[in-house]
N, C-alpha and C positions, 0 to 999 in steps of 0.2 A: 582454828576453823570450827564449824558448827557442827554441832554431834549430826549423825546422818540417820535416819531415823528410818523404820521398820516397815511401817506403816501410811499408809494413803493420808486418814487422818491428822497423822502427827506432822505430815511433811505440810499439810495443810493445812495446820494450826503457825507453826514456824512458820510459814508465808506471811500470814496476818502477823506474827509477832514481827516480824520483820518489816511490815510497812509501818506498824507503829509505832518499832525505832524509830525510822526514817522522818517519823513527822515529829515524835520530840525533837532529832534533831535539829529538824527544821525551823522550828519553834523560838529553840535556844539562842539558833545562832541570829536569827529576827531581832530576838531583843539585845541583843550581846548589838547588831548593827546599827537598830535602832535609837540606844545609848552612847554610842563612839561617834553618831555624826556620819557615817558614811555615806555617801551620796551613789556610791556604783556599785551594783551585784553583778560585776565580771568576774570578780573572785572570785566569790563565794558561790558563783554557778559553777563555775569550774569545781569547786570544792565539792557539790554535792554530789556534780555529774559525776565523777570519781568514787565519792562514797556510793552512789547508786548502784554504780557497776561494780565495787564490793559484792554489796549486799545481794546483788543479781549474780555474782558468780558463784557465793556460796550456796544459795536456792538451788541454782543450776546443778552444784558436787553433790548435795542433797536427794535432787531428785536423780541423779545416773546414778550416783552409790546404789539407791534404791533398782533402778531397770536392770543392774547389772549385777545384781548380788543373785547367787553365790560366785557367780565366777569372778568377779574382783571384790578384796575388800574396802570398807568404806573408806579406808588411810590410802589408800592405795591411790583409790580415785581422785581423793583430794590434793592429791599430792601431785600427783600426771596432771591436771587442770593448773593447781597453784604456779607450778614450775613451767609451764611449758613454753619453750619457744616453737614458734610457728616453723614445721618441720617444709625444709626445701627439697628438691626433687633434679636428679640430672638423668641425661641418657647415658651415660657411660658409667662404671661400677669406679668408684672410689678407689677397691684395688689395684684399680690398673695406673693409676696415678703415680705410682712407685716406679712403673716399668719405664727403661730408660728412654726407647724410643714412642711414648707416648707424648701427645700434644692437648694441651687443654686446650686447645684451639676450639674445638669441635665441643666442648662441655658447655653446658646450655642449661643453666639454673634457676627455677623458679619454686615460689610457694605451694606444696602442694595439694594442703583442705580448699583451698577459694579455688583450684580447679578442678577437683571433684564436684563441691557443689555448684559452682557456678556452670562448669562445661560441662564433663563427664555427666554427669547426673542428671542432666537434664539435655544430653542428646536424645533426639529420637530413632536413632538409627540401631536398630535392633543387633547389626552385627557388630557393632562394639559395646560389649556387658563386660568383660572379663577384664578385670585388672589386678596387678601385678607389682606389692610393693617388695623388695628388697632390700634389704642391709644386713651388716655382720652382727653379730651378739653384741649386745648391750645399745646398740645407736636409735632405738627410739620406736623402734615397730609398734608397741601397742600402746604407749603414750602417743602417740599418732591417733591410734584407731580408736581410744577413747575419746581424745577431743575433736576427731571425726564426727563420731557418735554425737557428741555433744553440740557441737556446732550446728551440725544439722537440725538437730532441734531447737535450735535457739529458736526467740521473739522475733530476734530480727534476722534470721534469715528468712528472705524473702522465695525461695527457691525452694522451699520447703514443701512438694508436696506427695509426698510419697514412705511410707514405714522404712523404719532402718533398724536392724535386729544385728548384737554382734555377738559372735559366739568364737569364744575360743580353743582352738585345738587341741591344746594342754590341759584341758577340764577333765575332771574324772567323769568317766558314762561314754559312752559312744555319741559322737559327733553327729555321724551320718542318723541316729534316730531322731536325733534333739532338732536336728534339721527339720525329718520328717513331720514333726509334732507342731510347724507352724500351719496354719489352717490353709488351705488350698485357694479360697477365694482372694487370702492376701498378697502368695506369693508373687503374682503378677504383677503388684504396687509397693514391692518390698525391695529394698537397695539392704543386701546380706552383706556381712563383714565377717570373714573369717581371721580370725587372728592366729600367727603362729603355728603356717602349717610345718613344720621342720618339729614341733613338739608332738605329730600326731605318731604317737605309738604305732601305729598300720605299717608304716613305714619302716620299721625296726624289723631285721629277722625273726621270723619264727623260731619257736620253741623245738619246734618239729621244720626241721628243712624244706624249703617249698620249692628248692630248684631253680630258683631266680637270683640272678644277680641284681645287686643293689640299688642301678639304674631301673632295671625292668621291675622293681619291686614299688620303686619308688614311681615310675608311669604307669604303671595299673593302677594305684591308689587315687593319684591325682586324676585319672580318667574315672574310676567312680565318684568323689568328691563332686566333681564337674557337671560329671551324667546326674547327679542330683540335686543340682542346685543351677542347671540348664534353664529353667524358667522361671526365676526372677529376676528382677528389673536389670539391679546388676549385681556383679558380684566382686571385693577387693580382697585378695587374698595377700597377708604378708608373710614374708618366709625367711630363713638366711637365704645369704645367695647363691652359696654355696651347691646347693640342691638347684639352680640354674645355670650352668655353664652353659659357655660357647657368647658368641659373637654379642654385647649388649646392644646394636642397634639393630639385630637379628628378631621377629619377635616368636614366642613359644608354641608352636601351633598343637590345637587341640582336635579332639576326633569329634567332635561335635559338628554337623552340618551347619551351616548358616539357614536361614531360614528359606530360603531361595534357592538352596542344593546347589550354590554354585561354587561353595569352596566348604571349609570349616574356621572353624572360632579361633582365634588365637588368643593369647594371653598378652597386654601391653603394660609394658616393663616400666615402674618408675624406679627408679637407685636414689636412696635416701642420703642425703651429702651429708659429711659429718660438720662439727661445729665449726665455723670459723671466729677468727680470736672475735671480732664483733658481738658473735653470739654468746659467747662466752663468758665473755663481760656481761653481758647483758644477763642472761643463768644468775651469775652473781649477785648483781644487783637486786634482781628478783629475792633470791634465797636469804641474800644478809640484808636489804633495804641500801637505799640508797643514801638515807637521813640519820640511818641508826645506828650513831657512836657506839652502841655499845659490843657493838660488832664488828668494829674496826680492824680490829687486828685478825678474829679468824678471817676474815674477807682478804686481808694483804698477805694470810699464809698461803689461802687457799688458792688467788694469783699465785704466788712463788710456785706453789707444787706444779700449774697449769704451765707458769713457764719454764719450767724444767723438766715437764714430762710431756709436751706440746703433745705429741702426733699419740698417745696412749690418750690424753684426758679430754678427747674429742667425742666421747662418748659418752650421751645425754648418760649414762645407764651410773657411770661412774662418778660424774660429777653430783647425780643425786645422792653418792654415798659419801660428799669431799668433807662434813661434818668431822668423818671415823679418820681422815687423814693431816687435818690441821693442826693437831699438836707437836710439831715437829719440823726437824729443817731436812725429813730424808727424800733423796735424790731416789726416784724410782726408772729403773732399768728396762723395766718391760711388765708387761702386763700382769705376770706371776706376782712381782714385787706391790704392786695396787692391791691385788686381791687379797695378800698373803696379811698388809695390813691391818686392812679392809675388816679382813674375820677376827684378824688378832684384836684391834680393837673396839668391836663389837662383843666379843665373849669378855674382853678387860671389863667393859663398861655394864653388859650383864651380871658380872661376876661382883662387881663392888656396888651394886644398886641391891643385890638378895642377900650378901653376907656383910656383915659386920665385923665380923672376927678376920684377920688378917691370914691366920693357919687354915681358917673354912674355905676364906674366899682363894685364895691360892690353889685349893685342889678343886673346889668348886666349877673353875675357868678351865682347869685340864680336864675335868669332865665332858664338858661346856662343848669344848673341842674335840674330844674322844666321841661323843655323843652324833654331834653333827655328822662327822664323817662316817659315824658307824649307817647313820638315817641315809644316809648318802650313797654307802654302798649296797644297801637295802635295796633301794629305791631301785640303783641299776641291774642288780640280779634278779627282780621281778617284774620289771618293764614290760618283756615281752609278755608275759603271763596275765598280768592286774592291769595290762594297756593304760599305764599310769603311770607317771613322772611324783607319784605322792606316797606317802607312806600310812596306810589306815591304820586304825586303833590298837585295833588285836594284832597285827605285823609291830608295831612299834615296844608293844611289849616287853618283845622277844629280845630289844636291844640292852644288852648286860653292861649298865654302866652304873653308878653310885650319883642317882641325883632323885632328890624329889621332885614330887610331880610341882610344888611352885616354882622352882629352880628351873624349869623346861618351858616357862608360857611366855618366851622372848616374841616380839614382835617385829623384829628388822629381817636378818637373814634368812634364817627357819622359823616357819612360824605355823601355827597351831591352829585350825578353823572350828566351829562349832561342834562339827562332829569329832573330834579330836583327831583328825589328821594332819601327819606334818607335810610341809610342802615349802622346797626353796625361794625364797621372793623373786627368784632370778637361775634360769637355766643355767647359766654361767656359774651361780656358786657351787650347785650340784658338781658340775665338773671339773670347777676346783678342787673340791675333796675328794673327788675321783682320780684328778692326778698327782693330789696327794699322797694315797694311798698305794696305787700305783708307784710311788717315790721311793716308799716306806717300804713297801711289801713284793717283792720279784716274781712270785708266785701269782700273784692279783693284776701284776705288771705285764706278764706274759697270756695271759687270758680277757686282757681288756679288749673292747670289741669297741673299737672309734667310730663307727657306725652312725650318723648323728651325732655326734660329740664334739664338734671343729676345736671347740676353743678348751675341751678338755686332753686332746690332742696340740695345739699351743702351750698353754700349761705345761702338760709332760715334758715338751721338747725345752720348754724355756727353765724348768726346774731342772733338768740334769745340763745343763749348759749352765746355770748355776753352780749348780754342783762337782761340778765336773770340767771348767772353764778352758781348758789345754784340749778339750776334746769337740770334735763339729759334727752337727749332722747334717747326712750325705742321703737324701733320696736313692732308691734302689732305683733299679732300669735296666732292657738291655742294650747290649753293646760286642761289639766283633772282637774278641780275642787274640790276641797273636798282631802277624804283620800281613800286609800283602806283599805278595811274591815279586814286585817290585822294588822294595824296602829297601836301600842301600842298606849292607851291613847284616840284615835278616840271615837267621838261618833254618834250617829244614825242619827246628822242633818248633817252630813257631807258627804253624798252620791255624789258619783264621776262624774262629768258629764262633756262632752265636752262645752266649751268657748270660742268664739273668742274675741278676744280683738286688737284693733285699736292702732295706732303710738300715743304716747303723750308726753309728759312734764312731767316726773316727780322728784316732790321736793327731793334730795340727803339725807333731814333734816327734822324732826316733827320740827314743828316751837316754836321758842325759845323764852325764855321769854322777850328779848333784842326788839325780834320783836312783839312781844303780846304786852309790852310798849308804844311802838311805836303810833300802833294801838290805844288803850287806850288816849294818850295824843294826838294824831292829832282829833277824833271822840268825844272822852268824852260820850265813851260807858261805857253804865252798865250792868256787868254781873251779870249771875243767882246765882252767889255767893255775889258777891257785893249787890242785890235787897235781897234774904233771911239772908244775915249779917252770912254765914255757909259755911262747906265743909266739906266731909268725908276725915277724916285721918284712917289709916293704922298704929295701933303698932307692926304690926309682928305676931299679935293675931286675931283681928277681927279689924272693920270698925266702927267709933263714929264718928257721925256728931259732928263737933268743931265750937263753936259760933266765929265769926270774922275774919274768913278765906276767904279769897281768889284768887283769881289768882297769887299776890303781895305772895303770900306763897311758903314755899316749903316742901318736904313730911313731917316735924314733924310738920308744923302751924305756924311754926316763919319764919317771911322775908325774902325773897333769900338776899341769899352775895352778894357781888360784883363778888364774885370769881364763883356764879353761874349762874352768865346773860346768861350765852349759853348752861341752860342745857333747857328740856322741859320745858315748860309753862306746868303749873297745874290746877285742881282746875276750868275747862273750862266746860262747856255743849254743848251738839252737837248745840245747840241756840248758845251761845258762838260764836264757829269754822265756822259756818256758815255767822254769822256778820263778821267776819274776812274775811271771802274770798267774800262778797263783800263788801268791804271797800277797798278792795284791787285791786279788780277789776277794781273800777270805777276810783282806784287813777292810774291804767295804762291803763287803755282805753283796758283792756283784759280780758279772764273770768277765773279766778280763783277759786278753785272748792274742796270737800272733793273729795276722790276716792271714785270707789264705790266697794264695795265689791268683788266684780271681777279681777279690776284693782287691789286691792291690793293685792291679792294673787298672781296673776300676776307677779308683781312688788316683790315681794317677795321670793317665787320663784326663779326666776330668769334662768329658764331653766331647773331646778331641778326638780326631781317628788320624792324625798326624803320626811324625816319629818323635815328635815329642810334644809334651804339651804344650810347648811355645811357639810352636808352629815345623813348619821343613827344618829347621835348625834352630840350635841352639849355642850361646855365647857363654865365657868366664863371667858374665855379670849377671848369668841368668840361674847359672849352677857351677859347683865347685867340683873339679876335675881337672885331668893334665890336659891346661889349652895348649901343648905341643903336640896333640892331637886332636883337632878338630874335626866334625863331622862333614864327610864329603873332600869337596874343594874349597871347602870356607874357610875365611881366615881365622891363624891362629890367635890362643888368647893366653893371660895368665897361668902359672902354676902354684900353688899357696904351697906345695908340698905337708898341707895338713889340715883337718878338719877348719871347719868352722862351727860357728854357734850355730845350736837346732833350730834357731828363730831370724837366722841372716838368712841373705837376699829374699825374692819377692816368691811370695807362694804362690801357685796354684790357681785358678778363677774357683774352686771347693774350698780354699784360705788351707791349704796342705804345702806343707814346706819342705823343701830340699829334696823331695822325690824321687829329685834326676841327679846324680850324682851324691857327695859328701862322702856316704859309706853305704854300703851294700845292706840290705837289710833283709833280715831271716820271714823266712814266711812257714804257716803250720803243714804246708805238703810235702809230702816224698815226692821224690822227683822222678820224675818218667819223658825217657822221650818220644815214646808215641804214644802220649798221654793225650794233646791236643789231636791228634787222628781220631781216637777212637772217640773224642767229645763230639767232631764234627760228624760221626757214623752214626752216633744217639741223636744228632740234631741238638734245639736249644735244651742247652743245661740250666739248671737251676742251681744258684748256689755249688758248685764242684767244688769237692774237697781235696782232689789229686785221687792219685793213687792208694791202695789198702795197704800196698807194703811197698818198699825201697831200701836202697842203703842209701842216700844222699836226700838232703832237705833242700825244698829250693830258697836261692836268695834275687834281689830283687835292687833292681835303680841303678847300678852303677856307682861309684866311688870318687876320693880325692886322687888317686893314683891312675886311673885308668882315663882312657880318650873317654872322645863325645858320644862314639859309635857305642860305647858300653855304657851309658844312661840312655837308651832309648826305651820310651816306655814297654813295646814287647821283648826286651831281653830277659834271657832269662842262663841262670848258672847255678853252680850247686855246689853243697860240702856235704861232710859226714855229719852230723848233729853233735860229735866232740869236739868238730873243728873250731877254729879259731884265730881272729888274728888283729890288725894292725889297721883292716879295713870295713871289718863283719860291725853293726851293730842289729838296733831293731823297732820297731814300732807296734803300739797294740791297735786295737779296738776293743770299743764297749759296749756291751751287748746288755742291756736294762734289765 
């Protein structure tokens, strides 16, 4: 591309050099036609008109580098024009495409710069100015609103008559001044482009509490924005879309009057479509050429990656980093795994471009990386304060890492502006290293403020789901406790009462005995079974404490198989389960935890206010228990007389297994029975943790030995926390 230059002069010296190319070219290839005999310039028009429109696109990156500096820089711009496909527009959000009862019937797709400036832009109908572009992190917003910008000015847009200024939200300064500072006699013939309002710091809690919730924090702002840019021509604002819920063909109405006081302004919503394979292809060809062998194979890697990560590499934002992901045959999982790449090899390729020496560049790259996120988490602890997404000079200082200052003037991810400020190429990478850290750090983990952060909220959830792959997360909400007084099988401690319950981690599996082993042989713990040399067994009949029994057993007292390492662990005490979860803990620097009686019904449940999660009843093929007991008058079913594996039959619609039935499982409360009364006397709980004191812990689901009526999601029973037996196991949660 052609350097971008500073100056009015220069870009207009460059112009003139550039038609002078143009006519040696011309020249050359004259006599080159002249000499061969050719009789037709069909070719060769086509060839020049091509080289023309080169030449006329890099004048074009030239002159917006120049209108747009400092808020973008000159690579930046080159690169949004270079690469662009022409971005399309539906009425329906992209997300909701996943939902099962949706229909692309109704999705209605077209291009959307030629209907800005062809239609939008030149209505005259004063009550539509306000528009509304949308999509998720990384899908193209401000590569859009540059070649917006651009287009607009072209030669040949004929439509062109009116200023177009675009300012974006993520700029360090205040918006709403820079706004002010255009001269009053233009605003009225001036089509404004705000870019990325979701980066405007205004929107972030204060430093000092202002008593607003996060919606009404975020509609006051949008309503000054609004109020101040009420009379220009028009005005496109892009945002995530997350900051617009509710109905997409609903549209966002604003407090603004119409000019005619007969209603107010709204905002009209376009949804930015992500790539389809078409486009895709075509991205590619742009970026590696179409002609150019010598590119051959990163082009067929970087297909491979696209068709193995189809519904992630739909995003313009990533495809312009697919360079950093072509050396390689890796299968990416989710979106954490792109990014996680992404940085790794971009600090690789910074790290051996500044050192030479092998032992330099090795620690040079974990600096590289230490550095970035340290900028990273800078950035988010000052936010609300420096109403800036960047890091300035004298703040940067302050970050304690071993690198020189040429070691730091990278240009892809963090990158370094005139006045030496750092600043991420891309919101998203910021909060990559935020949930990295977050990962890394429990302390920084439990103080994160997802506020604005969606995709560093994705992140999180996808790096300990990484992490942690036996474990799911489960939205908090609330929901009725207990049974109604109808309940077949209900009893009196079961009174119904509102719940709230918080986002967590929860285990897919009671924990097996593969993993109680484990436990056992790193710790060289002893259980309540192992100290009494016992454990109740279960004939079918009643319950006989058995001399010699313990955990190493399974439901008849003789030694699990091999064949049944993955059923529950037996034979535990709520003492037991609690040594486990910390042992566990401290062997990952996390808190691992029993549920508490809440969460499990919760978690159980599952959306359901049934008596069981599978609806009025439940089958032997649904959950393992004595089908000589069924629930109700339904028919009876199998009896296995013994566990199964923590991962047989069908889980849960939350993907949680064996719930209802297998074995009983310990939960962290004492047990009370007019524990639910007095919850429903306080009204809705938060999070209840049971009772302060008890002699009995409660257990939860129901077992292989009992009926149907005792896996009903509200039962509820209890032992001493030494108990133990034949049907007791247990499940955790993971608390970040």
């Amino acid at each position: 591309m052609w350097e971008v230059d500073k100056t009015e002069s220069v870009v207009e010296g460059n112009f003139l050099k550039h038609q002078r190319m143009e006519n040696v070219i011309k020249d050359l290839i004259k006599v080159v036609v002249d000499n061969s005999g050719i009789s037709t310039m069909t070719g060769l028009s086509a060839f020049l008109a091509s080289l023309g429109s080169l030449l006329y696109k890099r004048i074009q990156a030239s002159r917006a580098a120049k209108d747009l500096a400092p808020c973008f820089s000159k690579k930046d711009v080159q690169q949004k024009l270079r690469l662009f496909i022409e971005s399309k527009w539906q009425n329906n959000s992209p997300t909701r495409e996943e939902e099962p009862l949706f229909t692309h019937k109704f999705v209605s797709k077209s291009t959307l710069i030629p209907h800005f400036i062809k239609t939008a832009f030149n209505e005259n109908k004063v009550s539509d100015k306000f528009y509304l572009v949308l999509a998720d992190s990384g899908m193209g917003k401000t590569t859009f609103m540059i070649n917006l910008y651009v287009r607009y000015h072209s030669v040949f847009n004929l439509h062109n008559k009116h200023k177009v200024k675009l300012i974006p939200f993520g700029y360090q300064g205040n918006v709403i001044e820079k706004i002010k500072e255009i001269k009053k006699e233009e605003i009225p013939n001036t089509i404004l482009l705000l870019d990325a309002f979701d980066e405007y710091p205004k929107i972030l809690p204060p430093t000092v509490p202002d008593g607003l919730t996060d919606d009404e924090r975020f509609r006051q702002v949008l309503d000054e924005v609004i109020e101040t840019v009420q009379d220009f021509r028009e005005v496109v604002i892009t945002s995530r879309t997350q900051y617009f819920p509710g109905e997409e063909d609903q549209p966002y109405e604003l407090k603004i009057p119409t000019f005619d006081n007969k209603g107010f302004h709204t905002l009209a919503k376009f949804y930015l479509s992500p790539f389809d394979d078409k486009e895709i292809r075509c991205y590619l060809n742009k970026k590696y050429g179409i002609l150019r062998v010598w590119n051959r194979k990163k082009k067929q890697k970087a297909r491979r990656i696209v068709n193995n990560s189809p519904k992630l590499m739909v995003r313009p934002m990533l495809l312009s980093y697919i360079d950093y992901l072509v050396d390689g045959d890796q299968h990416y999982a989710n979106t954490y795994d792109i990014y996680d790449a992404l940085i790794n090899k971009w600090i690789e390729r910074e790290g051996d471009k500044r050192e030479h020496q092998n032992v330099n560049r090795e620690k040079l790259k974990q600096n590289l990386h230490k550095y970035s996120q340290l900028v990273a988490v800078k950035i988010y602890e000052q936010r609300k304060e420096k109403k800036s997404l960047q890091l300035c000079k004298a703040d940067a200082t302050d970050v304690e890492v071993e690198l020189k200052d040429y070691q730091m003037t990278g240009q892809s991810l963090l990158t370094r502006d005139a006045d030496n400020n750092w600043k991420f190429a891309h919101k998203s990478i910021l909060e990559f290293f935020l949930a990295k850290e977050a990962l890394e750090n429990s302390a920084f983990a439990r103080t994160l403020d997802f506020t604005g952060m969606d995709m560093a909220f994705q992140f999180w959830i996808e790096s300990n789901k990484k992490l942690y792959p036996d474990f799911v997360y489960v939205t908090g909400g609330t929901f009725l406790m207990g049974s109604p007084d109808k309940e077949s099988g209900r009893s009196d401690t079961e009174t119904q009462h509102s719940v709230i319950i918080s986002d967590l981690f929860f285990c897919k599996y009671a924990v097996s005995f593969t993993e109680f082993k484990r436990f056992i042989d790193e710790s060289n713990y002893q259980t309540d079974a192992d100290k009494a040399n016992s454990s109740a067994i279960f004939d079918g009949k009643e319950w006989q404490e058995k001399a010699g029994v313990n955990w190493r057993h399974g439901v008849s007292g003789n030694e699990r198989k091999e064949g049944e390492y993955n059923h529950p662990v037996l034979h535990v005490s709520w003492n037991d389960s609690v040594a486990y979860c910390d042992w566990l803990s401290k062997k990952n620097g996390k808190t691992f935890r029993l549920l508490t009686e809440a969460e499990w019904e919760y978690a159980c449940r599952a959306g359901t206010t049934t008596p069981f999660n599978t609806g009025e009843n439940i089958t032997t093929d649904q959950a393992n228990y004595d089908g000589n007991v069924p629930y109700g008058n339904n028919k009876k079913g199998v009896w296995r007389k013994n566990t199964v594996a923590v991962d047989s039959l069908k889980p849960n619609k939350w993907g949680l297994y064996n719930m209802h039935g297998n074995v009983w499982e310990w939960c962290s409360d004492w047990y009370g029975e007019k524990y639910y009364d007095e919850c429903m006397a306080k009204g809705g709980m938060e999070n209840p943790a049971g009772p302060e004191t008890g002699s009995s812990r409660v257990l939860r689901g129901g077992g292989w030995g009992g009926g149907a009526g005792y896996c009903r999601s509200a039962i509820r029973y209890c032992l001493t926390p030494v108990s133990r037996g034949s049907g007791v196991g247990f499940r955790l949660v993971f608390v970040p």
